[in-house]
Biotite code that builds the C-alpha atoms (Angstrom):
import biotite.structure as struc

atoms = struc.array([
    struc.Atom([0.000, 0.000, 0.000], chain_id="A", res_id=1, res_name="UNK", atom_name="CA", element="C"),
    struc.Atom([1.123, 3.353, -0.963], chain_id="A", res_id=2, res_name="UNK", atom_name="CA", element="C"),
    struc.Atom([2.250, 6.189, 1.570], chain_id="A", res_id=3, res_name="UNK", atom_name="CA", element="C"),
    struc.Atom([0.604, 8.852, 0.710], chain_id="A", res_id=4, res_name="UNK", atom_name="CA", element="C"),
    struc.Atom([3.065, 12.559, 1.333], chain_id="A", res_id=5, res_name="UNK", atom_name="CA", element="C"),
    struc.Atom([1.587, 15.707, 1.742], chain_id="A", res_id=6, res_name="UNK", atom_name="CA", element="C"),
    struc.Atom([3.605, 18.173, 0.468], chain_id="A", res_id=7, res_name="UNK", atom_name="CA", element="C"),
    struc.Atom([0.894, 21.060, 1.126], chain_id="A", res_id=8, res_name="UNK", atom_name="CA", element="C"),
    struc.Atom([1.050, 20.522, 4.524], chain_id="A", res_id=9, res_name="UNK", atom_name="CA", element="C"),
    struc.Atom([4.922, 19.647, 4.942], chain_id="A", res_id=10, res_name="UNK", atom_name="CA", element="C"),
    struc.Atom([5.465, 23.540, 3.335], chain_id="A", res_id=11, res_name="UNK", atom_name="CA", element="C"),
    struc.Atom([2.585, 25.034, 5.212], chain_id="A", res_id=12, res_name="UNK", atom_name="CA", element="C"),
    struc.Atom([4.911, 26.359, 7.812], chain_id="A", res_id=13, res_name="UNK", atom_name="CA", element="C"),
    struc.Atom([7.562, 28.106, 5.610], chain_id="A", res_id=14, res_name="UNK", atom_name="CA", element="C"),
    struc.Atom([4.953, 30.931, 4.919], chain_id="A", res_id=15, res_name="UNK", atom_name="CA", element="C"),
    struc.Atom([3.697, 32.711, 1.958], chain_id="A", res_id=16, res_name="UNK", atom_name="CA", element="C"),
    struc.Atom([5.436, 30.978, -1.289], chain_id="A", res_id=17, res_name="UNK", atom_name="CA", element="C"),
    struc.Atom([6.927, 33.251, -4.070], chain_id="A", res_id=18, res_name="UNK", atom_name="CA", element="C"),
    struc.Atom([6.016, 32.990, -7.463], chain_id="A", res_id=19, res_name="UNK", atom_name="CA", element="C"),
    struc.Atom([9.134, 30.920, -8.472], chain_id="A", res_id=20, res_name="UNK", atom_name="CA", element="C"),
    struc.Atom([10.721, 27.852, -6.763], chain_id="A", res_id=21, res_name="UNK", atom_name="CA", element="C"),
    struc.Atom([13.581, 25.609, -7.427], chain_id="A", res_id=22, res_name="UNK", atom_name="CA", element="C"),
    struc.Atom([14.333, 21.889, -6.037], chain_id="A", res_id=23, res_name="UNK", atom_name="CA", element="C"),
    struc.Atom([17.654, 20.367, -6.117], chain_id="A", res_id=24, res_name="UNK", atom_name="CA", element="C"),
    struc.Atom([17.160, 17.180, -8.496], chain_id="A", res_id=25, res_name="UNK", atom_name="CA", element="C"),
    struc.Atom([19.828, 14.678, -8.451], chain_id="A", res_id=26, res_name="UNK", atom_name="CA", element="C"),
    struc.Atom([17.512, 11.480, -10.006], chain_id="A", res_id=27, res_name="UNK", atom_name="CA", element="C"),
    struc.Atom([17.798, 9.271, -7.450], chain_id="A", res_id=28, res_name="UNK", atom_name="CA", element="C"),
    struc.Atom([14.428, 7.909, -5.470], chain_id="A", res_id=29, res_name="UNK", atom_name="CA", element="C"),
    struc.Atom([13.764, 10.795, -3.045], chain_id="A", res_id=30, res_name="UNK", atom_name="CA", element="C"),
    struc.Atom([14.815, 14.034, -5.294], chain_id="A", res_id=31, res_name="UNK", atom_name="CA", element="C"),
    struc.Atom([12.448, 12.511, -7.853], chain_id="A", res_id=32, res_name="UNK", atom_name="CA", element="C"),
    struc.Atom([10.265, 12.285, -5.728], chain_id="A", res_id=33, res_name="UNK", atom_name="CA", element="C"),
    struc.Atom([10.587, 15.767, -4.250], chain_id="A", res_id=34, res_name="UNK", atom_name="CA", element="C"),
    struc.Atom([10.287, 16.727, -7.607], chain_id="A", res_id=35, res_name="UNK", atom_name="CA", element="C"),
    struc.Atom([6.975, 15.322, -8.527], chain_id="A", res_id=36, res_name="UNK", atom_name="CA", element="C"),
    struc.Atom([5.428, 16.280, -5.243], chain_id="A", res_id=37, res_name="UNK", atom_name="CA", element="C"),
    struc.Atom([6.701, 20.159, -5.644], chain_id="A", res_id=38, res_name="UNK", atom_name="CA", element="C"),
    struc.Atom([5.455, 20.098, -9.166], chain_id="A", res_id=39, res_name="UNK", atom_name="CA", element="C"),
    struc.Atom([1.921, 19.288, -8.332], chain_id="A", res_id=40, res_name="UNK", atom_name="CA", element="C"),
    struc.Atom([2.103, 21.702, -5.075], chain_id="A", res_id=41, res_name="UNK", atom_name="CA", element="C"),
    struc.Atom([3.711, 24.466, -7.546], chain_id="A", res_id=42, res_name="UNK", atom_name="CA", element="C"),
    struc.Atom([1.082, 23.771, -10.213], chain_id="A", res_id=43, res_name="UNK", atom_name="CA", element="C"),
    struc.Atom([-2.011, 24.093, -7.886], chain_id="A", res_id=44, res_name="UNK", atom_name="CA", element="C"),
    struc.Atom([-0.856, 27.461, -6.631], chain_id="A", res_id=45, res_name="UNK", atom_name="CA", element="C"),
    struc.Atom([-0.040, 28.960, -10.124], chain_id="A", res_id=46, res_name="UNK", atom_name="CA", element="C"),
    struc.Atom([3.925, 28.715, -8.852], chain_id="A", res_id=47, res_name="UNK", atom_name="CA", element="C"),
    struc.Atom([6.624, 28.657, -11.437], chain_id="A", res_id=48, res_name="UNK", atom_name="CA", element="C"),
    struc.Atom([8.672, 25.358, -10.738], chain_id="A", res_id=49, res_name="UNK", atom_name="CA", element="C"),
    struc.Atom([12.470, 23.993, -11.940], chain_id="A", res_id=50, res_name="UNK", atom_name="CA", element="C"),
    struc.Atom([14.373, 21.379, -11.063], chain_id="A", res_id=51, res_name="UNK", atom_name="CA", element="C"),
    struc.Atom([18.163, 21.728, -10.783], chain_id="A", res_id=52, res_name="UNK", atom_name="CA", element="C"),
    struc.Atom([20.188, 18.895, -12.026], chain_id="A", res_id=53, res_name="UNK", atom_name="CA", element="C"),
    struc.Atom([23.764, 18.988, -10.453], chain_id="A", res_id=54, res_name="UNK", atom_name="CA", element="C"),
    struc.Atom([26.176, 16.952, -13.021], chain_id="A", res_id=55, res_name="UNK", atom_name="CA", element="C"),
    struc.Atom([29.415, 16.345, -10.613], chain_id="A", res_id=56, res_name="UNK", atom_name="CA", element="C"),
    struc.Atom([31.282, 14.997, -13.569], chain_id="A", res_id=57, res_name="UNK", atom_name="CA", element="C"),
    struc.Atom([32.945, 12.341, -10.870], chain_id="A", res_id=58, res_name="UNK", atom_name="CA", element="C"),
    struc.Atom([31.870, 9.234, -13.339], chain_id="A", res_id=59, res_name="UNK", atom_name="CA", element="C"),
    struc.Atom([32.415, 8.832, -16.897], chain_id="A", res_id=60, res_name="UNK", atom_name="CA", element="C"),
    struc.Atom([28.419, 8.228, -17.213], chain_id="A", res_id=61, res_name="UNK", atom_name="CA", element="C"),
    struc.Atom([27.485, 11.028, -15.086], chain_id="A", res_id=62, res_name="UNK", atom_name="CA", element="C"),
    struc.Atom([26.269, 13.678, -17.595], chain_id="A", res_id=63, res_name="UNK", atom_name="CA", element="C"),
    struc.Atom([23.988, 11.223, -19.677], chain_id="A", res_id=64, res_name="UNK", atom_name="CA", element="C"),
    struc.Atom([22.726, 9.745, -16.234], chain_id="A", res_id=65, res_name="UNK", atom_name="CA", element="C"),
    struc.Atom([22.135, 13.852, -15.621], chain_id="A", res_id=66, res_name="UNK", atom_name="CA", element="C"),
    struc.Atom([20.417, 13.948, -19.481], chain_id="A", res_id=67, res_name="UNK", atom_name="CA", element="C"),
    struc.Atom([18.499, 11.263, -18.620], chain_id="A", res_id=68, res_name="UNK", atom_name="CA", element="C"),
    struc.Atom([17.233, 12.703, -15.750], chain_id="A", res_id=69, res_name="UNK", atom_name="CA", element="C"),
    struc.Atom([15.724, 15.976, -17.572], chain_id="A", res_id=70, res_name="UNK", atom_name="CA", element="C"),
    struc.Atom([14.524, 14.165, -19.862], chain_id="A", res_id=71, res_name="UNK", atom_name="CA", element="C"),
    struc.Atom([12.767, 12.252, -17.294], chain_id="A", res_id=72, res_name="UNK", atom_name="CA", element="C"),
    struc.Atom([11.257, 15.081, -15.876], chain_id="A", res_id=73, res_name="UNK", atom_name="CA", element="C"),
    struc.Atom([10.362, 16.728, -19.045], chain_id="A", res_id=74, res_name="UNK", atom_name="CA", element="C"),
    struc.Atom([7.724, 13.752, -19.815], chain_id="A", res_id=75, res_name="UNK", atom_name="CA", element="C"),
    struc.Atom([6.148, 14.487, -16.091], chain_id="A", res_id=76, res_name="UNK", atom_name="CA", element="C"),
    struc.Atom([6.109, 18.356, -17.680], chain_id="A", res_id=77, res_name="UNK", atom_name="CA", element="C"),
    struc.Atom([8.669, 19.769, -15.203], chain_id="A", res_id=78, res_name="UNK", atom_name="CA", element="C"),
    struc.Atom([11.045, 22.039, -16.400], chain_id="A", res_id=79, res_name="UNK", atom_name="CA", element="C"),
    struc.Atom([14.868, 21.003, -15.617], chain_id="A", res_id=80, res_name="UNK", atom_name="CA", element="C"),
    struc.Atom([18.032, 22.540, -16.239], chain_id="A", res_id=81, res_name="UNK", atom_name="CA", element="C"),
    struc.Atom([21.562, 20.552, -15.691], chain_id="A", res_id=82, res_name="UNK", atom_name="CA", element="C"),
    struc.Atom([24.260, 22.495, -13.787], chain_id="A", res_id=83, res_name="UNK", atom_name="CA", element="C"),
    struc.Atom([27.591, 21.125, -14.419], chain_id="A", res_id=84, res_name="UNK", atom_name="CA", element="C"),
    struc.Atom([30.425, 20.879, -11.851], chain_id="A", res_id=85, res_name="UNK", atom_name="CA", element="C"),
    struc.Atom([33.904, 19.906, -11.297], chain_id="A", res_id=86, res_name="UNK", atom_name="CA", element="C"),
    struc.Atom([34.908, 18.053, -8.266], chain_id="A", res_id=87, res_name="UNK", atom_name="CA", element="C"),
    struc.Atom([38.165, 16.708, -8.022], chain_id="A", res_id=88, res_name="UNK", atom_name="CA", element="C"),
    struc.Atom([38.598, 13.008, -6.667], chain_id="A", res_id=89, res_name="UNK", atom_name="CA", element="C"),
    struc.Atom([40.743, 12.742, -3.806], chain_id="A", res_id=90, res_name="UNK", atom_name="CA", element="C"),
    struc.Atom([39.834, 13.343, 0.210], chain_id="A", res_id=91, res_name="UNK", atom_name="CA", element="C"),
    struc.Atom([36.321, 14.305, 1.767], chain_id="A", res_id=92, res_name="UNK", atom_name="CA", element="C"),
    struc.Atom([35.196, 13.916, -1.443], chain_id="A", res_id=93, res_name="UNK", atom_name="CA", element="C"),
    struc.Atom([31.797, 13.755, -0.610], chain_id="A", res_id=94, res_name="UNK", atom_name="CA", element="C"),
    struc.Atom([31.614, 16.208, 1.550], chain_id="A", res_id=95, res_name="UNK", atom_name="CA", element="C"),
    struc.Atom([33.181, 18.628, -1.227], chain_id="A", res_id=96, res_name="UNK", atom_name="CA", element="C"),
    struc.Atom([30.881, 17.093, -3.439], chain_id="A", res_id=97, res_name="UNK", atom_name="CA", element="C"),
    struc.Atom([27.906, 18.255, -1.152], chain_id="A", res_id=98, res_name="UNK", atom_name="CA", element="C"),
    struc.Atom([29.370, 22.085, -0.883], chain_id="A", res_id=99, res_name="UNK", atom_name="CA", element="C"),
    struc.Atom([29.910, 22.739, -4.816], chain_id="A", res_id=100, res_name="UNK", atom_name="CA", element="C"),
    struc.Atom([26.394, 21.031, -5.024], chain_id="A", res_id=101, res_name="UNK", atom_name="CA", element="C"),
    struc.Atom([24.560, 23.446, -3.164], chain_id="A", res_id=102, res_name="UNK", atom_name="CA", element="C"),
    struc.Atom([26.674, 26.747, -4.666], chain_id="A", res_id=103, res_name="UNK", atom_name="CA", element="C"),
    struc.Atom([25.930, 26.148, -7.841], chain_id="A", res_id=104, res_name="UNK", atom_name="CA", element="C"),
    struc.Atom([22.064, 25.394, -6.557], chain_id="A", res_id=105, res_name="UNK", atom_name="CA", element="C"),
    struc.Atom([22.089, 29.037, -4.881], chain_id="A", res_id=106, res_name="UNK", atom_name="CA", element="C"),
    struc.Atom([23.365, 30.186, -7.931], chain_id="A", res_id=107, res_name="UNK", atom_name="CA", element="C"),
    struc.Atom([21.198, 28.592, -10.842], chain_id="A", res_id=108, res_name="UNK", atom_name="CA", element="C"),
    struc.Atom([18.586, 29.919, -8.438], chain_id="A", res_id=109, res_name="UNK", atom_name="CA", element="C"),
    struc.Atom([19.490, 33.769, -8.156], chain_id="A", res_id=110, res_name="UNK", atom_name="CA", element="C"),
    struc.Atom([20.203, 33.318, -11.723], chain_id="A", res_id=111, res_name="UNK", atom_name="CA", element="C"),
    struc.Atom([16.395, 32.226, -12.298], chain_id="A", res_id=112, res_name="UNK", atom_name="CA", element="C"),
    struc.Atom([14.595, 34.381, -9.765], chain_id="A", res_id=113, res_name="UNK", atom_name="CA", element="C"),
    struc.Atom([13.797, 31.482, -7.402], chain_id="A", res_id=114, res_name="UNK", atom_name="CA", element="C"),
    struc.Atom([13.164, 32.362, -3.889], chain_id="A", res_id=115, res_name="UNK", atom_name="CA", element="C"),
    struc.Atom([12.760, 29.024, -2.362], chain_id="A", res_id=116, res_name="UNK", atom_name="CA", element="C"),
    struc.Atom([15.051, 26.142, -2.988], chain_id="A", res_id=117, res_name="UNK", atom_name="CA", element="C"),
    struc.Atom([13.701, 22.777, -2.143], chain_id="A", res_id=118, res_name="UNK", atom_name="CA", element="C"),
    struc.Atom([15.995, 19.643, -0.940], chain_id="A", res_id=119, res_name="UNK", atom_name="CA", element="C"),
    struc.Atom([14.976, 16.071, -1.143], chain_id="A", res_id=120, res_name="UNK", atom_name="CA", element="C"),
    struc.Atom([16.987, 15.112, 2.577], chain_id="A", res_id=121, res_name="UNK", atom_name="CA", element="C"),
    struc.Atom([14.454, 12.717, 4.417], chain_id="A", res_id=122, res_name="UNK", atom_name="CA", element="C"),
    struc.Atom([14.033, 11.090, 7.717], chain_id="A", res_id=123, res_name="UNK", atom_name="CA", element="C"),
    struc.Atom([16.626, 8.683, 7.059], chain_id="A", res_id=124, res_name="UNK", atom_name="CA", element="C"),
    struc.Atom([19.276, 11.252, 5.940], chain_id="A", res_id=125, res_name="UNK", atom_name="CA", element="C"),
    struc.Atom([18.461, 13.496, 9.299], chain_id="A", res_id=126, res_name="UNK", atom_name="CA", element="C"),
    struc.Atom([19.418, 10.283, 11.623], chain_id="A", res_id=127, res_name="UNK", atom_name="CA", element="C"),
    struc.Atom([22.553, 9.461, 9.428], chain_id="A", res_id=128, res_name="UNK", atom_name="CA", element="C"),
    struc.Atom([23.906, 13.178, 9.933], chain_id="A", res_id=129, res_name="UNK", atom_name="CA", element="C"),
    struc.Atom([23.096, 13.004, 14.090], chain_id="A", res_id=130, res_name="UNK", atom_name="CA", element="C"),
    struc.Atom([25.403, 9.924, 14.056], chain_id="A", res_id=131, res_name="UNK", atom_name="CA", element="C"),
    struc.Atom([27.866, 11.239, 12.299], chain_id="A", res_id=132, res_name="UNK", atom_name="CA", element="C"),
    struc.Atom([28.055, 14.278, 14.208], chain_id="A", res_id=133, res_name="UNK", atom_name="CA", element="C"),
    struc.Atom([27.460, 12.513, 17.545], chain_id="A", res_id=134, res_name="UNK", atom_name="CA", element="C"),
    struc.Atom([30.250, 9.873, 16.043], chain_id="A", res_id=135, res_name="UNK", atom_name="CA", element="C"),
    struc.Atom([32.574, 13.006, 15.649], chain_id="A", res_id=136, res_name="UNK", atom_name="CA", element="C"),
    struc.Atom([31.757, 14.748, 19.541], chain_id="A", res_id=137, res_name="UNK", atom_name="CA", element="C"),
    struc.Atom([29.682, 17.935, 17.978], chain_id="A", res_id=138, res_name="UNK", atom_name="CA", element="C"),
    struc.Atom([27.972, 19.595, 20.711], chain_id="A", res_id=139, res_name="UNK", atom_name="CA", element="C"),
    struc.Atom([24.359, 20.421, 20.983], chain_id="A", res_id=140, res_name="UNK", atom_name="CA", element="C"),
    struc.Atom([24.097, 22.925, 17.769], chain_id="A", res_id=141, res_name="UNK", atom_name="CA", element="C"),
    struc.Atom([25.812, 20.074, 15.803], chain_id="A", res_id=142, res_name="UNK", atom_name="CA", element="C"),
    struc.Atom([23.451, 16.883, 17.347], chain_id="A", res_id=143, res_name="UNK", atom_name="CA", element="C"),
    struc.Atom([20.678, 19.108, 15.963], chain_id="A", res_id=144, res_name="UNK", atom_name="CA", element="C"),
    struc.Atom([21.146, 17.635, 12.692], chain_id="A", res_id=145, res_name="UNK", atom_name="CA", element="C"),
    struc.Atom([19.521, 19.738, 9.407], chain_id="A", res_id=146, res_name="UNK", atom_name="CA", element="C"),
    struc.Atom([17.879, 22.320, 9.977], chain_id="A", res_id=147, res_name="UNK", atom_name="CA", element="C"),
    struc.Atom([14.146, 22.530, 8.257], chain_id="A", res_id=148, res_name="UNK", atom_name="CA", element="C"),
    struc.Atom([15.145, 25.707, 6.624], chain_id="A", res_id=149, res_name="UNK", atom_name="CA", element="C"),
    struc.Atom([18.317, 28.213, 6.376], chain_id="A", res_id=150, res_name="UNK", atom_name="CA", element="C"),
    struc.Atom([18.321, 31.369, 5.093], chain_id="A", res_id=151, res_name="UNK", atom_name="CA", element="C"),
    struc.Atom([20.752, 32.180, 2.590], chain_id="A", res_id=152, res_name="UNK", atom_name="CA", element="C"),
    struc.Atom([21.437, 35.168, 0.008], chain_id="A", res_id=153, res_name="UNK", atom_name="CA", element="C"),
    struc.Atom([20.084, 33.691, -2.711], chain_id="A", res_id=154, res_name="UNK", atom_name="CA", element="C"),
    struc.Atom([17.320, 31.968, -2.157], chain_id="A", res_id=155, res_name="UNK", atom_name="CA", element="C"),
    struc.Atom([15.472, 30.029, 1.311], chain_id="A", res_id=156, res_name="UNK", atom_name="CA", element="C"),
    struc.Atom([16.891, 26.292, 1.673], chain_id="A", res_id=157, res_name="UNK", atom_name="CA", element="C"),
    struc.Atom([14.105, 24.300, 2.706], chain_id="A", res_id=158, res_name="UNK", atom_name="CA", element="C"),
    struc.Atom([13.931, 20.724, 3.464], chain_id="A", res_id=159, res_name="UNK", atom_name="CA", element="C"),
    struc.Atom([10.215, 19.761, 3.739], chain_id="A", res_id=160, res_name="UNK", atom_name="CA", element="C"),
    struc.Atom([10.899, 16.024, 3.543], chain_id="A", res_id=161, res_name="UNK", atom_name="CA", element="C"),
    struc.Atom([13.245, 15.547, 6.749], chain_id="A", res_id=162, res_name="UNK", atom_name="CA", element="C"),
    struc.Atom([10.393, 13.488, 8.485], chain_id="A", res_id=163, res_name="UNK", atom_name="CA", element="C"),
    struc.Atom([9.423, 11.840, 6.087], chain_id="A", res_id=164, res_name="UNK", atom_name="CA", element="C"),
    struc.Atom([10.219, 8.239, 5.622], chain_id="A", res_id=165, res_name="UNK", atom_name="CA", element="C"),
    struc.Atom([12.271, 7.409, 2.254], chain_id="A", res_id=166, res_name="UNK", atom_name="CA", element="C"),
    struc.Atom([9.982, 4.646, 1.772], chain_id="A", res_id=167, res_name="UNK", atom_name="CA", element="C"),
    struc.Atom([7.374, 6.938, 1.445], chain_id="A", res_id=168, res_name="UNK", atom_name="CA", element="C"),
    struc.Atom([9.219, 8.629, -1.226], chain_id="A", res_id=169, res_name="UNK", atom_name="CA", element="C"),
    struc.Atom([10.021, 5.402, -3.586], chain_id="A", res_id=170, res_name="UNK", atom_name="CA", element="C"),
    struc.Atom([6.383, 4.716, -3.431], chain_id="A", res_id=171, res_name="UNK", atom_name="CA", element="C"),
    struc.Atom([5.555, 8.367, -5.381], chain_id="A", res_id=172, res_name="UNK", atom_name="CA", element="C"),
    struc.Atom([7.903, 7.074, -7.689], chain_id="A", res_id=173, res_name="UNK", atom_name="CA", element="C"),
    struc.Atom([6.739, 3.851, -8.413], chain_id="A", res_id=174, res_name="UNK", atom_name="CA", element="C"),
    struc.Atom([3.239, 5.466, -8.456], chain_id="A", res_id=175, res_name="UNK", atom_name="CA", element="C"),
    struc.Atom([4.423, 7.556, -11.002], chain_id="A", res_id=176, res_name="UNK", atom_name="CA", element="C"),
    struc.Atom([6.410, 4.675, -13.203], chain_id="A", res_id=177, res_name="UNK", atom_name="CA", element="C"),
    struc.Atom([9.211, 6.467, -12.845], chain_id="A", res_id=178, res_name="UNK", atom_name="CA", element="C"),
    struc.Atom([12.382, 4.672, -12.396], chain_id="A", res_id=179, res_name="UNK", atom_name="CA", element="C"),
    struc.Atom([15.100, 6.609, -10.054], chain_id="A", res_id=180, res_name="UNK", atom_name="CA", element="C"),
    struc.Atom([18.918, 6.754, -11.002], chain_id="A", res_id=181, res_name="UNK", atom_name="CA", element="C"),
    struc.Atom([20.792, 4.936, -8.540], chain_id="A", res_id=182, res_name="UNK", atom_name="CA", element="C"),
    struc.Atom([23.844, 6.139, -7.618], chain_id="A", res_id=183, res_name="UNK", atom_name="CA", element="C"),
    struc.Atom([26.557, 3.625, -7.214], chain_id="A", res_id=184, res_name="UNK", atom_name="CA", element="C"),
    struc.Atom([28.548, 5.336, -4.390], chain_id="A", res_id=185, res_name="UNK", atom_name="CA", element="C"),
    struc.Atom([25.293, 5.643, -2.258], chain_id="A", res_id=186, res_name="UNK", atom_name="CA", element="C"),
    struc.Atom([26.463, 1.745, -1.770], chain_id="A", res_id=187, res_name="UNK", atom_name="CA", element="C"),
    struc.Atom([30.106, 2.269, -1.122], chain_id="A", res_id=188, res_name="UNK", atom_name="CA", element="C"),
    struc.Atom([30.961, 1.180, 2.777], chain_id="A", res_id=189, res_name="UNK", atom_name="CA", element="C"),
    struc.Atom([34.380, 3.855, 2.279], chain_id="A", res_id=190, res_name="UNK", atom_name="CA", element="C"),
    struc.Atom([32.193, 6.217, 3.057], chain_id="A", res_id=191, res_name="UNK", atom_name="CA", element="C"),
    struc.Atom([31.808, 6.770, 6.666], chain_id="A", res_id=192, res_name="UNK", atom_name="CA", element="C"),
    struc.Atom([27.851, 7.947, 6.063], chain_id="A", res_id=193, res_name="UNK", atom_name="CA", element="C"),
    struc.Atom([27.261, 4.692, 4.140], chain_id="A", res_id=194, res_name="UNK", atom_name="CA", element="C"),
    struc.Atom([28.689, 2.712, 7.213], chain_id="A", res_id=195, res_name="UNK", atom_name="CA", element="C"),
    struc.Atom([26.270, 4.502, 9.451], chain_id="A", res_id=196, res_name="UNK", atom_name="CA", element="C"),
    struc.Atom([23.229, 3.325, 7.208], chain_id="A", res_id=197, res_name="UNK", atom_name="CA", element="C"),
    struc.Atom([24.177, 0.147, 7.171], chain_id="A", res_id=198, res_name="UNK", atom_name="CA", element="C"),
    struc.Atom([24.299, -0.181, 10.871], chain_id="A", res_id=199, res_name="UNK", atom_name="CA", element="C"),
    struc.Atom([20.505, 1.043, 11.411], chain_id="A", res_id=200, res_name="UNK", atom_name="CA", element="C"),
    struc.Atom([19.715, -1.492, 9.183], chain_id="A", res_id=201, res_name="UNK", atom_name="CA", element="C"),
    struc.Atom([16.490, -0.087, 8.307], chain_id="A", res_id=202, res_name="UNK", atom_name="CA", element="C"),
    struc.Atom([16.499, 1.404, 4.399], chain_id="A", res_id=203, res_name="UNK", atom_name="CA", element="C"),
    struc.Atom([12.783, 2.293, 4.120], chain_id="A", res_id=204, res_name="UNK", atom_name="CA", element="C"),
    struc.Atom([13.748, 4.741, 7.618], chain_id="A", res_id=205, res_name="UNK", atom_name="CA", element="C"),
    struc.Atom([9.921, 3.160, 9.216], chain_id="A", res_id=206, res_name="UNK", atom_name="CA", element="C"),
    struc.Atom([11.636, 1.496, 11.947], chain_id="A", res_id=207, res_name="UNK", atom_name="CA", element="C"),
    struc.Atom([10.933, 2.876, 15.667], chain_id="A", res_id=208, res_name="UNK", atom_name="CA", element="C"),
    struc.Atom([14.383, 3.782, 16.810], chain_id="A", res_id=209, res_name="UNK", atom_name="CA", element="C"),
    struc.Atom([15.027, 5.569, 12.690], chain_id="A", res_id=210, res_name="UNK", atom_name="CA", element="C"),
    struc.Atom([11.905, 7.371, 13.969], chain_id="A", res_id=211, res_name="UNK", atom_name="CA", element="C"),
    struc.Atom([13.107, 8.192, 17.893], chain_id="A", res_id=212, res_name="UNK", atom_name="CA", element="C"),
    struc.Atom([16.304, 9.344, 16.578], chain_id="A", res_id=213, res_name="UNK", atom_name="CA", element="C"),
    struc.Atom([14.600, 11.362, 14.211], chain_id="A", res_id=214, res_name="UNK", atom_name="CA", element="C"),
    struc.Atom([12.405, 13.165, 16.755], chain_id="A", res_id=215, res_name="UNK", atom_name="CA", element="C"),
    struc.Atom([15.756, 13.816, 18.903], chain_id="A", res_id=216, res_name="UNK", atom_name="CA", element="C"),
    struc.Atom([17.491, 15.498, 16.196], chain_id="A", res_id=217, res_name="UNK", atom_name="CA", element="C"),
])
């Protein structure tokens, strides 16, 4: 059975929206999904939407995956542009990765007049970064995880999804019959984030202490 998201109410508190918003889009299960929900939110309320496409150029098949993506997108009727990067291989690389990411998001944003900028992280994501940080002996500013929103020159970051379950978010794909990307390195135990999934042992993010931890962050 299908769990249903709503996105109306999951914005409701950000306050009035502007007439043009942006999501970060990467193709995998949860952006996608983000995308389709903000689409249908944006459409109701007469709300220019985009989707951002960040190509890190860090695989040899990245910028068809990324082509593949808008084109994806384009059959649901969302508008998507592809914002190229260059991230150099070598230490922290995700964590780089992450940083030029969101620049070039704030930027593609000022550059298109959108206020808000919308990003897929879920339930799931929120407990993985209050491990890590608790992992790493942040205090209590770090231990509260993502924020829901941050305020930034160029546009609002908001993350409406972070208590949401990414099950939840796989099942507005599948309702769609849209297949997400899946990004190898999402898989990769080097990563000390992917080692901290694994542990919880609970993917879909439905489990009771994914949901505990969740409420403490």
């Amino acid at each position: 059975m299908a769990r249903p998201v709503d996105f109306a109410a999951l914005t409701a508190g950000f306050g009035p929206a502007p007439p043009v918003v942006a999501a970060g889009v990467s193709g995998g299960p949860h952006s996608l999904a983000l995308a389709l929900l903000a689409q249908e939110w944006a459409a109701a309320r007469g709300i220019r939407f985009l989707a951002l496409i960040a190509d890190h150029g860090l695989r040899p098949e990245s910028a068809a995956e990324a082509e593949h993506v808008r084109a994806m997108l384009a059959g649901q009727g969302i508008a998507a542009r592809v914002l190229a990067l260059s991230v150099a291989p070598g230490p922290a690389m995700q964590e780089r990765a992450r940083e030029a990411r969101l620049a070039a998001l704030l930027a593609a944003c000022a550059e298109e007049g959108a206020a808000w900028l919308f990003l897929g992280h879920h339930r799931l994501d929120q407990v993985e970064t209050l491990l890590f940080r608790a992992a790493r002996g942040s205090g209590e500013a770090g231990l509260a995880a993502m924020p829901g929103w941050r305020a930034m020159p160029e546009a609002l970051v908001l993350r409406p999804l972070l208590g949401t379950p990414p099950a939840a978010l796989e099942d507005v794909c599948a309702a769609a019959g849209l297949p997400p990307v899946r990004d190898p390195s999402n898989d990769n135990p080097r990563f000390a984030r992917i080692r901290t999934r694994a542990a919880l042992a609970d993917p879909g993010g439905e489990g009771e202490t994914v949901a505990a931890l969740a409420l403490a962050a």
